[in-house]
C-alpha positions in Angstrom: 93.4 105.2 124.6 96.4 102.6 125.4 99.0 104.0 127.4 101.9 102.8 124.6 100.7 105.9 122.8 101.3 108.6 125.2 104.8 107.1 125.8 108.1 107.5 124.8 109.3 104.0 125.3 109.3 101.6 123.9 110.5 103.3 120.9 108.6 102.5 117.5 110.9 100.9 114.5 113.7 103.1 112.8 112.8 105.5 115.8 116.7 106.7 115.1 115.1 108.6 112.2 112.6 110.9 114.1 115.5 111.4 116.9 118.4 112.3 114.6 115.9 115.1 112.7 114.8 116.4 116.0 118.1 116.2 117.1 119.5 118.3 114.4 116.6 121.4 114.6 117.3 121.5 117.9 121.2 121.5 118.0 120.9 124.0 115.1 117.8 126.2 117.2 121.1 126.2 119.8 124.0 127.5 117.3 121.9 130.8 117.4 119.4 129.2 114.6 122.8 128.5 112.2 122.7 132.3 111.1 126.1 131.9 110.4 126.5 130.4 106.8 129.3 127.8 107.7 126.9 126.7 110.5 123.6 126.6 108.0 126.3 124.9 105.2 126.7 121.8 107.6 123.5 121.9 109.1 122.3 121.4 105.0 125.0 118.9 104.7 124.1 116.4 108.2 120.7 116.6 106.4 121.8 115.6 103.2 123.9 112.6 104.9 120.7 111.9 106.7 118.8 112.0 103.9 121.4 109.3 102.1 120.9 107.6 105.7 117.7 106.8 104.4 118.2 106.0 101.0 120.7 102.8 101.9 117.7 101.3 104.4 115.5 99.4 102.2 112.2 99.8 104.3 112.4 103.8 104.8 113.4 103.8 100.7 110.0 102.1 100.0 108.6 104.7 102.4 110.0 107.2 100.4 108.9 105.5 96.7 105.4 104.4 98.0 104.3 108.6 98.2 102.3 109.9 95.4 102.0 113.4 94.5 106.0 114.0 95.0 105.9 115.3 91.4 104.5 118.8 91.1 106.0 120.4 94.2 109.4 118.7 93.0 109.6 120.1 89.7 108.6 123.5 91.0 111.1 123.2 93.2 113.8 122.6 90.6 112.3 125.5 88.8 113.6 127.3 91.9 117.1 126.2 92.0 117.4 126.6 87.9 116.4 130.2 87.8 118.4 130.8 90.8 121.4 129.3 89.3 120.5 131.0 86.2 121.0 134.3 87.7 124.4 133.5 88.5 125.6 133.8 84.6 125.1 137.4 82.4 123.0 135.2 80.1 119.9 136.0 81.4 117.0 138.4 79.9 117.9 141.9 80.3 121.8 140.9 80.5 123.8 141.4 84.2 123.1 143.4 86.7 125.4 146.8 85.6 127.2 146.6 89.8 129.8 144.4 87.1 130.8 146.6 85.1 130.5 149.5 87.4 133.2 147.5 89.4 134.9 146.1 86.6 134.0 142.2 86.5 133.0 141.2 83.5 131.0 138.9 82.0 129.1 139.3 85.3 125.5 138.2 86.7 121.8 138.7 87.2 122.8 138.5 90.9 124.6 141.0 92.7 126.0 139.2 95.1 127.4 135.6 93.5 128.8 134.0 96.9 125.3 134.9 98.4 123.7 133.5 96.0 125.5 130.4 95.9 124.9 129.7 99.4 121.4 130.1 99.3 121.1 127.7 96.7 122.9 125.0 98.8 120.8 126.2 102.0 117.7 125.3 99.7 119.0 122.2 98.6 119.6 121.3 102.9 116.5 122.2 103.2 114.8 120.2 100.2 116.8 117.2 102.0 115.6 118.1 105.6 111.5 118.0 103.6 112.3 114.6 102.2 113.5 113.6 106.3 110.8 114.5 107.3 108.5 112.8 104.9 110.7 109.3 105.4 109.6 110.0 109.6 106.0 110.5 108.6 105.4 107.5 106.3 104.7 105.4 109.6 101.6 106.4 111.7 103.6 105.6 115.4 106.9 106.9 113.8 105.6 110.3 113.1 103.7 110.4 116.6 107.1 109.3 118.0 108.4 112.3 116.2 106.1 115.0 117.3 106.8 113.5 121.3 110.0 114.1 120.8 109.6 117.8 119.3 107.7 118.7 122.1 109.8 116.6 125.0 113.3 118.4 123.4 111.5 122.0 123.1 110.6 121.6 126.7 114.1 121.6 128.0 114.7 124.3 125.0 112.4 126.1 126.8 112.8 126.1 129.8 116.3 127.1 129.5 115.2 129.9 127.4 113.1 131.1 130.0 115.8 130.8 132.6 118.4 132.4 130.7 116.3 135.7 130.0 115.0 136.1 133.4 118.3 135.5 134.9 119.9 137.5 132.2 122.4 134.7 131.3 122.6 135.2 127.6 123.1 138.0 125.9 119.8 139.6 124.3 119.3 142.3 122.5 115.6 143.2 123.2 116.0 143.9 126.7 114.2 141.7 128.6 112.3 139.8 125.8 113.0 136.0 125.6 114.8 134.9 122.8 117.0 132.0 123.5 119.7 131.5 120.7 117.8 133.3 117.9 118.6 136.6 118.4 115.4 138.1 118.2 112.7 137.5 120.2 109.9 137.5 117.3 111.9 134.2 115.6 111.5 132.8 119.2 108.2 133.6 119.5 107.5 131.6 116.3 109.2 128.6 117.6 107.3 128.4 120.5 104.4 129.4 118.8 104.5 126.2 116.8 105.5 124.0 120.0 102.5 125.6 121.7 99.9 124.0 118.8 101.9 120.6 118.9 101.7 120.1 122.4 97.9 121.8 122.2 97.4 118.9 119.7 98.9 116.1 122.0 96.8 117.8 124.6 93.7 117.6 122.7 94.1 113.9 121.9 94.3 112.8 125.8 92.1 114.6 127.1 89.6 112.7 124.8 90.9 109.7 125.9 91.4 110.7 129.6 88.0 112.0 130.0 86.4 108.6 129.1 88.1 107.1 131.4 87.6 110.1 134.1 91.5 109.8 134.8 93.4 113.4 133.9 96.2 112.5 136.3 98.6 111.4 132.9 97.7 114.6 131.4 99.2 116.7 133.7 102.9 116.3 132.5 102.1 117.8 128.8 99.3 120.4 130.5 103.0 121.4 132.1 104.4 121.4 129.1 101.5 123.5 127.1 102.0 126.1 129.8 105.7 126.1 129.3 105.5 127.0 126.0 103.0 129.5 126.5 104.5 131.5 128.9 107.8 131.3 126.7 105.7 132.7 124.3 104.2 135.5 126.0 108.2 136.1 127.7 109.0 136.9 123.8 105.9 139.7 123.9 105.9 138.7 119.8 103.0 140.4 118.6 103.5 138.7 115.2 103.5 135.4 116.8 100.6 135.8 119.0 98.2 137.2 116.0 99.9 133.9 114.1 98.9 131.9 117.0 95.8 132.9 117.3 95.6 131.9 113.3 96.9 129.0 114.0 93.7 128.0 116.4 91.3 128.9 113.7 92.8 126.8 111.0 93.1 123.7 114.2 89.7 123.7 114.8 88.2 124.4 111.4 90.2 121.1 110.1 88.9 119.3 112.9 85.5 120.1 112.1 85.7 119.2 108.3 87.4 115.7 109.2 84.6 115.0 111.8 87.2 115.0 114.7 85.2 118.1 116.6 81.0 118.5 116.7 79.9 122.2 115.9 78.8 122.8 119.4 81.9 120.9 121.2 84.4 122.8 119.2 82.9 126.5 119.6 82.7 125.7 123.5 86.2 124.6 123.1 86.9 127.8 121.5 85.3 130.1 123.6 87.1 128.0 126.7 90.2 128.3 125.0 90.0 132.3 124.1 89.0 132.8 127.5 92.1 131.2 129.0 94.0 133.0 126.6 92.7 136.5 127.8 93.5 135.5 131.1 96.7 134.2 130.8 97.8 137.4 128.7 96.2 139.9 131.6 98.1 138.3 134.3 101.5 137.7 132.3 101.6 139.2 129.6 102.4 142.9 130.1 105.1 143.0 128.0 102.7 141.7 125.1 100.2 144.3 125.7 102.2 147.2 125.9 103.6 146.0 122.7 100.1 145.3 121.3 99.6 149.1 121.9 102.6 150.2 120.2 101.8 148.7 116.5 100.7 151.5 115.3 104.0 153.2 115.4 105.7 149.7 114.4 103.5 149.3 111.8 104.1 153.0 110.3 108.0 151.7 110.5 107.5 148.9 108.5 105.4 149.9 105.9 107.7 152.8 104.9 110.5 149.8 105.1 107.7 147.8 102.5 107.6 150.1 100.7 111.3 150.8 99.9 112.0 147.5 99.2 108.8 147.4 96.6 110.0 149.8 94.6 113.4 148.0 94.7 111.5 144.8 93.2 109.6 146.7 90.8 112.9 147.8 89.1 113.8 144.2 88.4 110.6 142.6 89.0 111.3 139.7 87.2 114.6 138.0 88.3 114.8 139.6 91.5 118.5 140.7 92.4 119.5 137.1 93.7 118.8 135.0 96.4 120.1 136.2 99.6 120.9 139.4 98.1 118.0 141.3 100.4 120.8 143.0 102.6 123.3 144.1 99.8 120.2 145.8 98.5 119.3 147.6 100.8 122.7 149.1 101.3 122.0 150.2 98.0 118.4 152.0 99.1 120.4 153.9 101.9 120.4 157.5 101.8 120.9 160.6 104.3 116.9 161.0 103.9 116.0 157.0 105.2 119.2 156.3 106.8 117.8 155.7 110.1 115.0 153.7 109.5 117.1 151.3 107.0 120.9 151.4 108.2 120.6 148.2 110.3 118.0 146.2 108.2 119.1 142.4 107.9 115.6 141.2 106.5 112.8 143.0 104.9 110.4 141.8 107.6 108.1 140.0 105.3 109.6 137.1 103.6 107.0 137.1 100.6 108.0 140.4 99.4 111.8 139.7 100.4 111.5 136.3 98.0 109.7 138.6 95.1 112.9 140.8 95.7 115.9 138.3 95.7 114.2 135.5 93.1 111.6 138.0 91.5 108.7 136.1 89.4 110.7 133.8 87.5 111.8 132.7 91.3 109.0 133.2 93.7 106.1 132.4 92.0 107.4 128.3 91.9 108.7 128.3 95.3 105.3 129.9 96.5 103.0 127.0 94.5 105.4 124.4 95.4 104.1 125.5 99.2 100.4 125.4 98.4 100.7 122.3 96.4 102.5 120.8 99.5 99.9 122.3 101.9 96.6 121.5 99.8 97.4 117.8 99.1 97.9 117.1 103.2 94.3 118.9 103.5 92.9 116.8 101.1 94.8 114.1 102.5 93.7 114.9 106.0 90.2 114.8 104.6 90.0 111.3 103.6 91.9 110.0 106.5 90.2 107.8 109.0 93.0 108.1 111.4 96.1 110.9 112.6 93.1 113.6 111.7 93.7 115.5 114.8 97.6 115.3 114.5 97.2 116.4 110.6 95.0 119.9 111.8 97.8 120.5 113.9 100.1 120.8 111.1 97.9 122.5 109.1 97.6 125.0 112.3 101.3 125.4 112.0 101.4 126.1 108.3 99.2 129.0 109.5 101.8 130.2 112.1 104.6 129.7 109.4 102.9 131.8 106.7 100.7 134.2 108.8 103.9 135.7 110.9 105.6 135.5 107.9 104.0 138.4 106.3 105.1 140.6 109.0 108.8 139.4 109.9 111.6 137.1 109.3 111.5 134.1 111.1 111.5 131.8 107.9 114.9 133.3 107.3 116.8 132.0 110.1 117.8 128.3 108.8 116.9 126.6 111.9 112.9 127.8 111.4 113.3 126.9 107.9 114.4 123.5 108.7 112.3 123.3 111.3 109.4 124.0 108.5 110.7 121.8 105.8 110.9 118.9 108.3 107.1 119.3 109.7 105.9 120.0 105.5 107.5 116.3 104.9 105.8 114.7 107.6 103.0 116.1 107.3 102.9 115.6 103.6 103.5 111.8 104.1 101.2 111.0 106.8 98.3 112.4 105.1 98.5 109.9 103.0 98.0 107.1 105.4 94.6 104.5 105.5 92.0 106.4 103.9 88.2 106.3 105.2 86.2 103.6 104.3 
């Protein structure tokens, strides 16, 4: 493989692109994942100024118009945003929620929480920008390798000052000894680097094909480094949720790679079986954390399932507008009582973002926002599937569609802006790089 493609410099065309969207996750990762609403505000509006960036460069606009299947997710998008900013008027089916009269605001809303709402709707919006970023990076093969290098060169300084920080006890965290950088919670880190670990397993992947035909590993060694960086980050979190993702994550890798032709039967299950062994091993000599947490989701899981099943019974109430997005905390409030107090008196999230969507949106809401997803996902599958070229890179973002939706079932990370950016910005490249040269 030439060495130009394992390298940083020089730097392919409009390489400003990829760096100012990398630039941004990261920055936002480090303002404690832009929890804060004025921080997720601007981080929507820098990608919306991006965005226009973009629009004003006439080779990257023809990037942009040259994409076909852009239609379908788009419009179920919009459905999104229209019921949402439907809920915030009374004239909605079943009239407003009664919280306006019981307070004495009339006309009122579907919502119950208008400002909430409102800022949802323009985090959604950042993030639709932050998708169509990312699919301007990807519409160039070397671009959107350039991209991915740089995701995995900035997460290893992220990381390693994660790592630092917790052991050192540096930052504040409020897990005890659990890493979780900026985010607050060690199971949103633990997604993070997660996703880092498959992107620099797929960069891995790809040299050591093209190291082992030449018999040279030596230029491997810097992103081996990096893999294990990640991977010790990721046990440092002890995220059960992330690792079962992870794990996922592998499955969906090398499947891909088998149905594009990247990977022989018998080469990928003895890459499996290498990998799941050196998995074991790593999580036995460093991962005690992770396996004294692994044997303590039994009780977790009783936790959350009563939490579930709370927050069900809230949606089936008002199953189909929701109670507005963003309103998942003011409604549990609502659920408190003296008889559940402890288990839901500090809830921020529901700890599953489907069911938290089916709450806030409801049908009219959800349902869109989830086929706009698997419209997204399924055409860079197919896509990947009649590529020639990239197939590698392509089941690595497939893998980390896994990690995304798989640890989403079972926490909150997709909540935190940041990971939601992060996620919009990999959809869009992926989405437009699987539609590169097809096979012949």
């Amino acid at each position: 493989m030439p060495a130009q493609h394992t390298r940083l410099w020089p730097p392919p065309k409009d390489a400003w692109l990829p760096t100012c969207g990398v630039a941004l996750i990261y920055v936002a990762h480090w303002i404690y994942g832009a929890l804060i609403s004025d921080v997720a505000l601007v981080m929507g509006m820098a990608a919306a100024l991006l965005l226009g960036a973009v629009l004003i460069q006439p080779r990257l606009r023809d990037d942009l118009l040259r994409l076909r299947g852009l239609g379908l997710p788009a419009l179920l998008f919009a459905a999104v945003i229209g019921v949402a900013l439907w809920t915030l008027t009374p004239w909605i089916p079943g009239g407003p929620h009664p919280v306006w009269a019981y307070v004495g605001l009339p006309p009122g809303a579907s919502t119950i929480d208008k400002s909430t709402t409102l800022v949802a709707i323009i985090q959604l919006l950042g993030l639709a920008c932050m998708f169509a970023v990312g699919a301007a990076t990807g519409a160039r093969d070397e671009r959107a390798r350039y991209a991915v290098r740089l995701m995995i060169v900035g997460g290893l300084v992220f990381g390693l000052w994660a790592f630092l920080a917790s052991a050192t006890g540096s930052i504040y965290q409020t897990q005890g000894r659990r890493l979780e950088a900026h985010f607050l919670n060690p199971n949103t880190a633990g997604t993070v680097f997660a996703v880092l670990l498959l992107l620099s397993v797929t960069e891995l992947v790809r040299q050591l094909r093209g190291g082992m035909r030449r018999g040279d590993l030596t230029r491997i060694l810097p992103l081996a480094t990096t893999t294990l960086t990640f991977a010790v980050c990721l046990l440092a979190s002890a995220s059960r949720g992330a690792m079962m993702a992870l794990l996922g994550g592998l499955v969906v890798f090398i499947l891909v790679q088998l149905a594009t032709g990247s990977l022989k039967p018998s080469r990928a299950l003895g890459a499996a079986l290498v990998g799941l062994a050196a998995l074991i091993a790593v999580v036995t000599m460093a991962g005690e954390g992770l396996v004294d947490r692994l044997f303590q989701s039994h009780e977790a899981g009783i936790v959350r399932t009563a939490i579930w099943d709370f927050h069900w019974r809230a949606f089936l109430d008002s199953p189909l507008f929701g109670y507005g997005l963003g309103a998942a905390e003011t409604v549990n409030k609502t659920l408190i009582s003296h008889s559940n107090y402890e288990l839901l008196w500090n809830i921020k999230a529901i700890l599953n973002v489907y069911l938290q969507w089916l709450e806030e949106a409801g049908l009219a809401g959800a349902a869109p926002m989830f086929l706009c997803i698997a419209v997204v996902v399924v055409t860079v599958l197919r896509g990947a599937l009649r590529r020639s070229r990239m197939t590698g890179l392509l089941a690595g973002l497939l893998a980390i569609d896994a990690v995304f939706l798989l640890h989403g079932a079972t926490d909150f990370g997709l909540e935190v802006p940041s990971v939601a950016a992060l996620w919009a910005w990999l959809l869009g490249l992926q989405f437009s790089l699987s539609q590169g040269s097809s096979r012949r």
